[in-house]
C-alpha positions as a printed NumPy array, in Angstrom:
array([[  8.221,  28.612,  10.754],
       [  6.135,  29.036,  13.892],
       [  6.897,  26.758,  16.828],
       [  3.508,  25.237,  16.434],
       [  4.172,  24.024,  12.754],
       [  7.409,  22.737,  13.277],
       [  6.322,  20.379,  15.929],
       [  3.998,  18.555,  14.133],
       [  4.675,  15.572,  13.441],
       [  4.502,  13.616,  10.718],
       [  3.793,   9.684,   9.75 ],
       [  4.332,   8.165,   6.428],
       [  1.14 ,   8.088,   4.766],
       [ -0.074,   4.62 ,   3.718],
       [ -0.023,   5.731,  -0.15 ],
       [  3.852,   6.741,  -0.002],
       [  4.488,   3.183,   1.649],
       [  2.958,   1.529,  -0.943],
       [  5.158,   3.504,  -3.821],
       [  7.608,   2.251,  -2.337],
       [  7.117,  -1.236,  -2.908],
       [  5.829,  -2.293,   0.988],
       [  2.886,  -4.423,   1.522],
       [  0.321,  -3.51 ,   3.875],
       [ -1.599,  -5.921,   6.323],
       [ -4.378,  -4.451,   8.172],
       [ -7.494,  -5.103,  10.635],
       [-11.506,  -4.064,  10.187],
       [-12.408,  -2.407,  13.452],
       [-16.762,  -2.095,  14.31 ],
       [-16.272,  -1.932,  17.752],
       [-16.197,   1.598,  17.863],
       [-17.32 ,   2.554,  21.606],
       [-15.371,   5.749,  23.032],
       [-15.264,   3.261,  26.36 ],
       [-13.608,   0.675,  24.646],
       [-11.439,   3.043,  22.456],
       [ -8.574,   0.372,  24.069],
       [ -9.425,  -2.223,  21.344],
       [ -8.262,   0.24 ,  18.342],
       [ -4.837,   1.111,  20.69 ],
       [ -4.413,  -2.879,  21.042],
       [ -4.772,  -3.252,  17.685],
       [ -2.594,  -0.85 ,  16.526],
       [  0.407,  -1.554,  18.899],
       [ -0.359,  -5.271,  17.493],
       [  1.898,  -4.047,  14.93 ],
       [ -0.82 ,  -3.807,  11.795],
       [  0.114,  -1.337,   9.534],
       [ -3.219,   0.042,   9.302],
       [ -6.865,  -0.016,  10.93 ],
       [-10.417,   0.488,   9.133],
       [-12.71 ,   2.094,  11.117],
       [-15.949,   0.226,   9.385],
       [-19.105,   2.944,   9.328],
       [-20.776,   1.06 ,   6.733],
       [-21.577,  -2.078,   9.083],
       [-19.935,  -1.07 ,  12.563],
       [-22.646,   0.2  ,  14.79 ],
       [-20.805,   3.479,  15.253],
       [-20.688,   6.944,  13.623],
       [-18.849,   9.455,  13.399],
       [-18.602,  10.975,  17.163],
       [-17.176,   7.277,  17.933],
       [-14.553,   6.859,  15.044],
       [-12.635,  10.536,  16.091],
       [-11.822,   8.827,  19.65 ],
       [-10.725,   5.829,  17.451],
       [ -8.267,   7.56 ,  15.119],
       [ -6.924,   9.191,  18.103],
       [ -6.039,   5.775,  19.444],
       [ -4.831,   4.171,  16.714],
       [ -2.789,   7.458,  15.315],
       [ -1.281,   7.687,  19.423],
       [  0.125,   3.729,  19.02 ],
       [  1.567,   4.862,  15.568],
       [ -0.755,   3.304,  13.209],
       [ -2.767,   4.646,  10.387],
       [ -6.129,   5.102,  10.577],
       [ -8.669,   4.475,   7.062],
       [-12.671,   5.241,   7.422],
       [-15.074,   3.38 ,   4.819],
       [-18.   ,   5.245,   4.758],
       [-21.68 ,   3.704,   4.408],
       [-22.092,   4.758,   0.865],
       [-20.642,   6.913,  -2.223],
       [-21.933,  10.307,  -0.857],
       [-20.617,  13.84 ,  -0.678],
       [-21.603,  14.442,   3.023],
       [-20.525,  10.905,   4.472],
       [-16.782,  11.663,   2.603],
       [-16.907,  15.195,   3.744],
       [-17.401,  13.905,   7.534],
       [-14.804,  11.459,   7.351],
       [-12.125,  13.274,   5.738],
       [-12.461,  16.182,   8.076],
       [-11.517,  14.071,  11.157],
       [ -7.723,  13.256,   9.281],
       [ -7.93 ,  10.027,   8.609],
       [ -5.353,   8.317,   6.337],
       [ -7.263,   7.114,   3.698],
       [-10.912,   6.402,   2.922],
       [-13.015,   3.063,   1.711],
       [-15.789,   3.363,  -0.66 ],
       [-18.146,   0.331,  -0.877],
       [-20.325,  -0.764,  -3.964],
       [-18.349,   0.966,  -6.699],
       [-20.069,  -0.305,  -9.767],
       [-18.641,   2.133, -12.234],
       [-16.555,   4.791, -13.43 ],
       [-18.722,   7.667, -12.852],
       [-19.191,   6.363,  -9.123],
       [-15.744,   6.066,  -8.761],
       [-14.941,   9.533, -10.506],
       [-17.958,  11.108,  -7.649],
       [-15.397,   9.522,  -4.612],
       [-12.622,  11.08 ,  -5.882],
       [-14.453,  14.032,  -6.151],
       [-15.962,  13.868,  -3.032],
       [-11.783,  13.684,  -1.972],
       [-10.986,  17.187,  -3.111],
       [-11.173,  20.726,  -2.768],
       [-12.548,  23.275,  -6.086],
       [-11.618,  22.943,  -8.457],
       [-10.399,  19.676,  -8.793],
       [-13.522,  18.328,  -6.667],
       [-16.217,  19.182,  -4.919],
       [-14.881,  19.011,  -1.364],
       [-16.7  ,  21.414,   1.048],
       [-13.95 ,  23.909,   2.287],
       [-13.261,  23.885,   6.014],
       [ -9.235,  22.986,   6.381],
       [ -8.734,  26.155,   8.825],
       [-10.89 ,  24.731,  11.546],
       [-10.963,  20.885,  10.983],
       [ -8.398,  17.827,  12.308],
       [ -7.456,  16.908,   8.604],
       [ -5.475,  19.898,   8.618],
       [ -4.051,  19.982,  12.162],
       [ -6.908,  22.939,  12.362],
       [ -5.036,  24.823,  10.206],
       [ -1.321,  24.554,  11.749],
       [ -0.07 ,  21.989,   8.851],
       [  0.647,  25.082,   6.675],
       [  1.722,  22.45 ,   3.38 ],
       [ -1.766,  20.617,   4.064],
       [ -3.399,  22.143,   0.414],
       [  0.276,  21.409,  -1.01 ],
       [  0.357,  17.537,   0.215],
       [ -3.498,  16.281,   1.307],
       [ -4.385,  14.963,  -2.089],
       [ -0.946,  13.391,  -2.31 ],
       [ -1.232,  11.776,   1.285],
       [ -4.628,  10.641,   0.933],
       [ -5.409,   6.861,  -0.054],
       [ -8.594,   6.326,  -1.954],
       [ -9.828,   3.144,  -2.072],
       [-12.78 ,   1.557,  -4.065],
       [-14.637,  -1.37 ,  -3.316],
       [-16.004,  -3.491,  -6.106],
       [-18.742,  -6.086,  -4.686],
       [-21.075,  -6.936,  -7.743],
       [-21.141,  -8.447, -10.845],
       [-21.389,  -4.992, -12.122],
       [-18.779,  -3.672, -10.667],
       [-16.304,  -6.625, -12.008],
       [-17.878,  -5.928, -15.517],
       [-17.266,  -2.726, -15.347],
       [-13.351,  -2.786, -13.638],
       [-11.233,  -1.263, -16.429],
       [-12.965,   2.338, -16.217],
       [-13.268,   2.305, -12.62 ],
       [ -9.302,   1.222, -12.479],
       [ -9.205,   4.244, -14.922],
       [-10.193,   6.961, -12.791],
       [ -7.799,   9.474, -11.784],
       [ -7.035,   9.844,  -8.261],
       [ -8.906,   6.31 ,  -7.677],
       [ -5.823,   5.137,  -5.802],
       [ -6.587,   1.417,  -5.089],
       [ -9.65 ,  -1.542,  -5.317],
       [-11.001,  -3.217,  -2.575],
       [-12.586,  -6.248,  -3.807],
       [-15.528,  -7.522,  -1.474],
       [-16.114, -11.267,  -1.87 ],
       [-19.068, -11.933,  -0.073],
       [-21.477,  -9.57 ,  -1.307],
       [-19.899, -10.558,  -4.853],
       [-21.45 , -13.822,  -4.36 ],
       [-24.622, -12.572,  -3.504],
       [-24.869, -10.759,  -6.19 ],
       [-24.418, -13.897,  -8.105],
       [-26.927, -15.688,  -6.469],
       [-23.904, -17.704,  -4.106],
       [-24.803, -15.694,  -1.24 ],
       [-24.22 , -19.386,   0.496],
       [-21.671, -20.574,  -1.521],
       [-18.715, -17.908,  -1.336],
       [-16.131, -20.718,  -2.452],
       [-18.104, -21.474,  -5.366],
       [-15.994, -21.674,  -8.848],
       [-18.057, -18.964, -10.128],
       [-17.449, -16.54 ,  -7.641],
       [-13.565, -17.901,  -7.905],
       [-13.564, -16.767, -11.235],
       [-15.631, -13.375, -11.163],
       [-13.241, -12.57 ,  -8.753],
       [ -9.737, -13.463, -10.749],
       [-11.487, -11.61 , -13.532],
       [-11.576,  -8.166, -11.628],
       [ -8.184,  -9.086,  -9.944],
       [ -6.06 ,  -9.737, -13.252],
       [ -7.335,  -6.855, -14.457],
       [ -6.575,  -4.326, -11.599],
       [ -3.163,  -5.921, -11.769],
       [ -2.71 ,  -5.426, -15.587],
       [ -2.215,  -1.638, -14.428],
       [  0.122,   0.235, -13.158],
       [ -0.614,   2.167, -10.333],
       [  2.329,   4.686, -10.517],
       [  0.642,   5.484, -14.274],
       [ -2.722,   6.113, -13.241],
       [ -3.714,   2.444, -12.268],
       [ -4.877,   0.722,  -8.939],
       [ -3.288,  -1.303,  -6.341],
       [ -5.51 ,  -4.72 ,  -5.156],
       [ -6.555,  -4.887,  -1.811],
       [ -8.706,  -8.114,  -0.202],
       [-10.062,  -9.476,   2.894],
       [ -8.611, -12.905,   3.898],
       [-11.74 , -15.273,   3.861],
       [-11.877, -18.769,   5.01 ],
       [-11.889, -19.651,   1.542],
       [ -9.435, -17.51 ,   0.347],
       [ -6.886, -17.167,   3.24 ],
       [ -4.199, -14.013,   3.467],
       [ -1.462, -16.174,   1.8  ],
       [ -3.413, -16.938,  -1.3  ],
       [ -3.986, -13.37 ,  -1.656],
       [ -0.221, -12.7  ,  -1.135],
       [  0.519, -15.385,  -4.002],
       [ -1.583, -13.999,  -6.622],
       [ -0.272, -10.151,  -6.152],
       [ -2.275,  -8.494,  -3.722],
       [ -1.097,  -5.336,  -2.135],
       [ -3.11 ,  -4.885,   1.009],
       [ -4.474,  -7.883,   2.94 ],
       [ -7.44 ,  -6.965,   5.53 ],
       [ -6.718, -10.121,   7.635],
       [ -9.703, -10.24 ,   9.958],
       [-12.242,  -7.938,  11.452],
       [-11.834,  -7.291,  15.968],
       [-15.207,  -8.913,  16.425],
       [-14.1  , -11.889,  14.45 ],
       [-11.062, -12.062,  16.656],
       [-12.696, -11.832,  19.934],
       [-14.99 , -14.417,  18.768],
       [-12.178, -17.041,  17.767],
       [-10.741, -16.595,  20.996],
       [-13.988, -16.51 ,  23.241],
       [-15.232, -19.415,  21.573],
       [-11.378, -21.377,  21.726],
       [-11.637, -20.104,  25.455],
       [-14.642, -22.336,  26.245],
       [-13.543, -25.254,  24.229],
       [-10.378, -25.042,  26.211],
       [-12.289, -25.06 ,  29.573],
       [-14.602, -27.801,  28.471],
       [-11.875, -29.896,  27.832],
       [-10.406, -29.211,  30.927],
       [-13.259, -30.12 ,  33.263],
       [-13.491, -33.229,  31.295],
       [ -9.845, -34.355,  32.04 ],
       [-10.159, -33.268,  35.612],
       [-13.597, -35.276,  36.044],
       [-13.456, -38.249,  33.862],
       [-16.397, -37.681,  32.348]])
C-alpha cells in the first residue's frame, strides 16, 4: 500500500451510523460565503452530527459549498449537499466534491426517485459520469477501495413535499439504493392549499400518512429511514417520539436570527431598567 493511501483517513459515513442503530441530529447551512466559511467550522465543532449544505435555496453554488465541506469535514463532521432539483448534472457536481450524502427535493414518485439513485452511480448500475481519478469524491484517485465502498458510503436521501409525493410513498420507499425520506412540511402545505396554515390537521395528517408508511419498512431490507425538519409546530422531540431517524433542527440563518433578534430585546430591556422609562 503506498504511503499516500494508507494515510488517508477515514470517518464513519453517516449511512453506517445509522445501521447501527444511532440517531442523527443535524443543521441546514445557506450561508455559504468562502469568507464566512467559519460558520460551517462553528457549526460542526457545535457537535451536530451532520451539516446540509442547502443549493436549492442557499444563495450559493457550487464553488462556495467545496470551501464548506472542507470546513465542516476539518472539525470532524459530515458534510450532505441537496441539490436544486432531480438532475443528472446538479448530482454529478455535487457528488464529485465528496460529500457524505446527497438531498433530493420534490420526489413525487418512483421513477424520480429511481433517476437520483441513478444519478448516484457509475455504469452500469447508473448513469454517473466517470471522473473518480481526478475528482475529491475519490481522494483524486488515492482512495484505491473508492469503486469497492462509494455506493456503500453514500447516503441518498429523498424529499417528499407534495400531496403527490405522499400518495405516491410506497414505490418511492421501494426504490433500491433510495436510502432515506426527507419529508418537507412546508411546501406540503402549500401544496394543499395551507401554505399559511402549516399546523393545520390536514397537513398533520398528510404528513403521518407518508411517515407511518416510511416506517412500516425496513431499511436494512430495502426500505427508508425518516428524516424531518423540527418546525415550530412540530418541534425535534415530537419527531423523536413518533420514530424519526434524522432530525434537521434548524437552519444557521434561523439561528443567527433568534439570537440577533433576543440580542436587541435584551438591550431594550436593559436601557429601560437603567432609565426608568
Amino acid at each position: 500500500m503506498s504511503s499516500a493511501t494508507s494515510s488517508i483517513q477515514t470517518r464513519k459515513s453517516l449511512k453506517s451510523r445509522l445501521r447501527e442503530g444511532e440517531n442523527l441530529y443535524g443543521l441546514f447551512l445557506l450561508s455559504l460565503s468562502p469568507e464566512i466559511a467559519e460558520i460551517a467550522e462553528i457549526a460542526a465543532f457545535s457537535g451536530y452530527d451532520f451539516i446540509i449544505i442547502d443549493l436549492e435555496h442557499g444563495p450559493g453554488g457550487i464553488r462556495e459549498a467545496i470551501n464548506c465541506i472542507r470546513a465542516i469535514e476539518a472539525a470532524g463532521c459530515s458534510a450532505v449537499v441537496r441539490v436544486p432539483d432531480v438532475t443528472q448534472a446538479w448530482a454529478k457536481k455535487a457528488l464529485d466534491l465528496g460529500t457524505a450524502g446527497i438531498m433530493f427535493p420534490m420526489v413525487e414518485n418512483g421513477g424520480s426517485a429511481s433517476d437520483a439513485v441513478s444519478f448516484c452511480r457509475y455504469r452500469p448500475d447508473g448513469v454517473r459520469g466517470c471522473a473518480y481519478t481526478v475528482v475529491r469524491d475519490s481522494k483524486f484517485g488515492f482512495d484505491e477501495a473508492y469503486l469497492a465502498n462509494y455506493i456503500d458510503d453514500l447516503l441518498v436521501m429523498c424529499q417528499i413535499e407534495s400531496e403527490e409525493g405522499v400518495k405516491n410513498v410506497n414505490e418511492i420507499v421501494a426504490v433500491d439504493g433510495m436510502d432515506c425520506v426527507m419529508m418537507g412540511p412546508r411546501d406540503l402545505s402549500a401544496s394543499l392549499g395551507l401554505l399559511h396554515d402549516p399546523g393545520n390537521p390536514k397537513v398533520k395528517s398528510t404528513m403521518r400518512t407518508a411517515e407511518t408508511a416510511v416506517l412500516a419498512s425496513d431499511p436494512v431490507k430495502g426500505g427508508a429511514y425518516l428524516a424531518g425538519m423540527a418546525t415550530a409546530q412540530d418541534m425535534a422531540a415530537d419527531l423523536w417520539s413518533r420514530g424519526y431517524h434524522i432530525v434537521l433542527g434548524s437552519a444557521d440563518v434561523s439561528l443567527f436570527k433568534k439570537a440577533a433578534v433576543d440580542d436587541v430585546k435584551a438591550n431594550k430591556k436593559s436601557v429601560v431598567a437603567v432609565s426608568g422609562v
